[in-house]
Backbone as CSV, one residue per row, in Angstrom:
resi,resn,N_x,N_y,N_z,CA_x,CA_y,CA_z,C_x,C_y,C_z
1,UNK,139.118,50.124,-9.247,138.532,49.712,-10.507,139.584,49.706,-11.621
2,UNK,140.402,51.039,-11.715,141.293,50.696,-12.437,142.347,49.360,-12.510
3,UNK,142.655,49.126,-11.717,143.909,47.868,-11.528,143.098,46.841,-12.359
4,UNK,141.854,46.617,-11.557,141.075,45.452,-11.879,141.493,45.803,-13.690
5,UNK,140.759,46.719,-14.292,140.562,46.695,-15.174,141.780,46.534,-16.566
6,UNK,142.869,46.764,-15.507,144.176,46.510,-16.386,144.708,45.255,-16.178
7,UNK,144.122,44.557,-14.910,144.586,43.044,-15.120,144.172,42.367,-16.100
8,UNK,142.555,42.970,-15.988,141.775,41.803,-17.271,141.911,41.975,-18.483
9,UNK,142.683,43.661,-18.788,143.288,43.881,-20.449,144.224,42.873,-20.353
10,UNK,145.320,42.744,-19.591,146.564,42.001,-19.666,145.819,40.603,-20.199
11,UNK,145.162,39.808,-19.877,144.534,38.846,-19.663,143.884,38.542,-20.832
12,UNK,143.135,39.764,-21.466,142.535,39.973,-23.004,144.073,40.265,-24.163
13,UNK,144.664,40.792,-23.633,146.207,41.116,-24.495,146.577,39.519,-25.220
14,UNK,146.757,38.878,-24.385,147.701,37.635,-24.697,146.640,36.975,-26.331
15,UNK,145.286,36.910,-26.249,144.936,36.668,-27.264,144.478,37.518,-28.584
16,UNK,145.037,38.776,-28.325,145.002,40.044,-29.185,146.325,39.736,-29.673
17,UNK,147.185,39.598,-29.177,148.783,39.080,-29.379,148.745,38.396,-31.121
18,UNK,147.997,37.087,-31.061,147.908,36.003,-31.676,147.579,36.612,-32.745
19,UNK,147.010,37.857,-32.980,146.650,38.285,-34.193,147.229,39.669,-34.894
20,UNK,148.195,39.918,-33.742,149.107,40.932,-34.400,148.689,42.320,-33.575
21,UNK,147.465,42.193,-32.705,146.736,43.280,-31.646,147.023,43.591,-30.844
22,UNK,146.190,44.677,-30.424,146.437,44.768,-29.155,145.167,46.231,-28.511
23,UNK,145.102,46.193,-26.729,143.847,47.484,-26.717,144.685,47.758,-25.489
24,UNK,144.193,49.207,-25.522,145.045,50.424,-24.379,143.341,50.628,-23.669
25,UNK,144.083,51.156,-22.278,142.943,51.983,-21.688,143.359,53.258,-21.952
26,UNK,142.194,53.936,-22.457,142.575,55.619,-22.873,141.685,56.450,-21.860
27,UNK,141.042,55.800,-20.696,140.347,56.531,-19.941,139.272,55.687,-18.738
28,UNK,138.980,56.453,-17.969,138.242,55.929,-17.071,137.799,56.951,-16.726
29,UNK,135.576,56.758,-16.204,134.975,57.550,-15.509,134.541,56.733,-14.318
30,UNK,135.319,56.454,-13.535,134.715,55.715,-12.077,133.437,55.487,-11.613
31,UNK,133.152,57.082,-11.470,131.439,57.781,-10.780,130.556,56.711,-11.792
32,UNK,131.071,57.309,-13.234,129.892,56.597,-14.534,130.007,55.617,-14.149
33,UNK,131.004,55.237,-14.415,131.348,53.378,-14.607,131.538,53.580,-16.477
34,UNK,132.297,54.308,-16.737,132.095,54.775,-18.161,133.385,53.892,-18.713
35,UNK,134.155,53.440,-19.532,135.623,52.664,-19.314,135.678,53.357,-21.269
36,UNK,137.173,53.773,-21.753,137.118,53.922,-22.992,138.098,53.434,-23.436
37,UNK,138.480,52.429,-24.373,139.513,51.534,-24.675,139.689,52.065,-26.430
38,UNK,141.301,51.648,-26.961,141.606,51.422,-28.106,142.396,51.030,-28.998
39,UNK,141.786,50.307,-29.915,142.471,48.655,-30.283,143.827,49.486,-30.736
40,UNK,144.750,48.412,-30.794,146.128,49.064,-31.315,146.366,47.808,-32.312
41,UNK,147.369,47.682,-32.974,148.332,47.202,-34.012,147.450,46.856,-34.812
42,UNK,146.874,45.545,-35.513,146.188,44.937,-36.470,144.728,45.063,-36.213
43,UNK,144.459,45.061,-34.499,143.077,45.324,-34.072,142.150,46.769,-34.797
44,UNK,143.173,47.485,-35.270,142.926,48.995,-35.409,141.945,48.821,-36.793
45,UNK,140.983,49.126,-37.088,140.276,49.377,-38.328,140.347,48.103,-38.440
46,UNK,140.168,46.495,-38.141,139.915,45.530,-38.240,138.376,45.431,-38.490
47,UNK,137.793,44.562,-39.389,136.509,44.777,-39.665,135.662,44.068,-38.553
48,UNK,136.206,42.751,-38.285,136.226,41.988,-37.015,136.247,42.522,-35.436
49,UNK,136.671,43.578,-35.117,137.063,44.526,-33.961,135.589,44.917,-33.240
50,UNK,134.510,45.125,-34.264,133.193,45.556,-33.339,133.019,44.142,-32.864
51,UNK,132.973,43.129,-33.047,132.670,41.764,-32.450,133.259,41.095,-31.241
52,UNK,134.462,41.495,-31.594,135.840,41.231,-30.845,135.584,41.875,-29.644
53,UNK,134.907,43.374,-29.594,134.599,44.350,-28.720,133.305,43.973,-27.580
54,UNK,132.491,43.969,-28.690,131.128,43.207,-27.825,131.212,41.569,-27.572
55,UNK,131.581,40.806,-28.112,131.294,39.727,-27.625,132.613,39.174,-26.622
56,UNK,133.486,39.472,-27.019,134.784,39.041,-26.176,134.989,39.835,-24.562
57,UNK,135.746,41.200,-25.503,136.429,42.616,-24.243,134.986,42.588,-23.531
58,UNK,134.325,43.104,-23.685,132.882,43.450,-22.666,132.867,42.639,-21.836
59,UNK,131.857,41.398,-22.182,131.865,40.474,-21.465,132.912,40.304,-20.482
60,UNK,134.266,39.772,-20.844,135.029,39.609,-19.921,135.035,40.471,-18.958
61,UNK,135.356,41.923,-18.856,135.704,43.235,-18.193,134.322,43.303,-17.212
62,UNK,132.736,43.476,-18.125,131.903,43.521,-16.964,131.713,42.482,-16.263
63,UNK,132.080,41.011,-16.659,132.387,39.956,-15.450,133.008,40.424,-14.482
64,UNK,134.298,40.879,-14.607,135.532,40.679,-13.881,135.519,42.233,-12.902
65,UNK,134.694,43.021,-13.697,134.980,44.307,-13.199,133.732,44.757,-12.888
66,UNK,133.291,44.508,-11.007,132.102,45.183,-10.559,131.952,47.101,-10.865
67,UNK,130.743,47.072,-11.215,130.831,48.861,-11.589,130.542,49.318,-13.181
68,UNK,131.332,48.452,-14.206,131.198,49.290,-15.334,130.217,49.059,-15.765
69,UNK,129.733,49.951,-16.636,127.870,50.573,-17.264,128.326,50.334,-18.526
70,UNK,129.459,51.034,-19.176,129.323,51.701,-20.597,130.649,51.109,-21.009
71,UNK,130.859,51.055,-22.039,132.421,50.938,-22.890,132.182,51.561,-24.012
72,UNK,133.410,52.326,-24.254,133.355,52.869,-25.524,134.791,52.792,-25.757
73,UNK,135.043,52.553,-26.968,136.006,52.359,-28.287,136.510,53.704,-29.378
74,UNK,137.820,54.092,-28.415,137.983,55.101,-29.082,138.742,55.246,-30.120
75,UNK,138.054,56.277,-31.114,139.273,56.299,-32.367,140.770,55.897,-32.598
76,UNK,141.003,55.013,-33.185,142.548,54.616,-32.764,143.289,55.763,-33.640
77,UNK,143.144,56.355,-34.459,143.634,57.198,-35.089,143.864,59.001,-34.474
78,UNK,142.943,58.582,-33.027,143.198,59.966,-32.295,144.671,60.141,-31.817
């Protein structure tokens, strides 16, 4: 699950790029299917970023990635 899930960041990266962005995986719960990501460079405190999150990253990832339940978006400031 992991690999999968870092191909399809790579894949989400290139158009995070375009805007000065970018998202890390900061975690994985397999068993859950739990996945916790967080935006980096311009993405960070972007007001745009909850949208970006649900309508874009999600979608793509639970397409691409049999298993995940949950996503969560972690503090980029942690």
């Amino acid at each position: 699950m992991r690999n999968a899930i870092l191909a399809a960041l790579e894949d989400i990266r290139g158009n995070l790029r375009l805007h000065r962005g970018g998202i890390d995986l900061v975690s994985l719960d397999e068993d859950a299917g739990i996945v916790t990501l967080r935006f980096t460079g311009a993405c960070a405190g972007c007001a745009l970023s909850d949208i970006t999150m649900k309508k874009g990253i999600e979608v793509v990832l639970c397409e691409r990635v049999p298993g995940i339940r949950k996503i969560l978006t972690a503090d980029s400031h942690a």
